[in-house]
N, C-alpha and C positions, 0 to 999 in steps of 0.2 A: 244087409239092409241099410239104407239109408237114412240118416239123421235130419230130419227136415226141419229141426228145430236149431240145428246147425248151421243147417243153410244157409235158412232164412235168417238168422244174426250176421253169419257173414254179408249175404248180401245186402242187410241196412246198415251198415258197419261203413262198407264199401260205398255204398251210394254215399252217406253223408260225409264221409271222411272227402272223398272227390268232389260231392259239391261245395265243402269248407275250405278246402285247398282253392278251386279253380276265384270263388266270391275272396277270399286273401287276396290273390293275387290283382283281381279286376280293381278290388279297393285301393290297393299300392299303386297299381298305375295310374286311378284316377288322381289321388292324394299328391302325388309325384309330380305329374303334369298340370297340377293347379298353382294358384300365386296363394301367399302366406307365410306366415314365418312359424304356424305350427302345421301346416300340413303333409310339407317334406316327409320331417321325425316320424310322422305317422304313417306316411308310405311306406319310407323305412323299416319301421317296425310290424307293416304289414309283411313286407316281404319277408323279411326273417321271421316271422308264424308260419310263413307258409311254406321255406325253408326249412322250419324245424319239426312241421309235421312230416313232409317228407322223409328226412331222416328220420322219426319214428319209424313209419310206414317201413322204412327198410330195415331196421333194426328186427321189427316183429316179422318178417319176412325171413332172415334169412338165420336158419336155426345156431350158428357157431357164432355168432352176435352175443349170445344169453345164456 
């Protein structure tokens, strides 16, 4: 039988993890390609969040990781 209460966590699990990853990134290249002397750093820093979800993501993914 089927755990639908499983599911259904993975797949809002999944949906907000990929929409937090894809919004990281969009921020970092906005942040990046703007003029400022704090905006870069926070590019930057966008991208490595969004970097390091990833590697979460694959951490929890792949079982001889844990």
């Amino acid at each position: 039988m089927i755990d639908w209460l499983s599911f259904l966590t993975v797949l809002v699990v999944s949906i907000v993890s990929a929409s937090l990853i894809v919004l990281l990134f969009s921020i970092g290249l906005r942040l990046v390609a703007a003029e400022g002397g704090w905006r870069r750093p926070m590019g930057v820093t966008a991208f490595v969040l969004c970097g390091l979800l990833i590697l979460f993501g694959v951490y929890l993914i792949i079982p001889s990781l844990h």
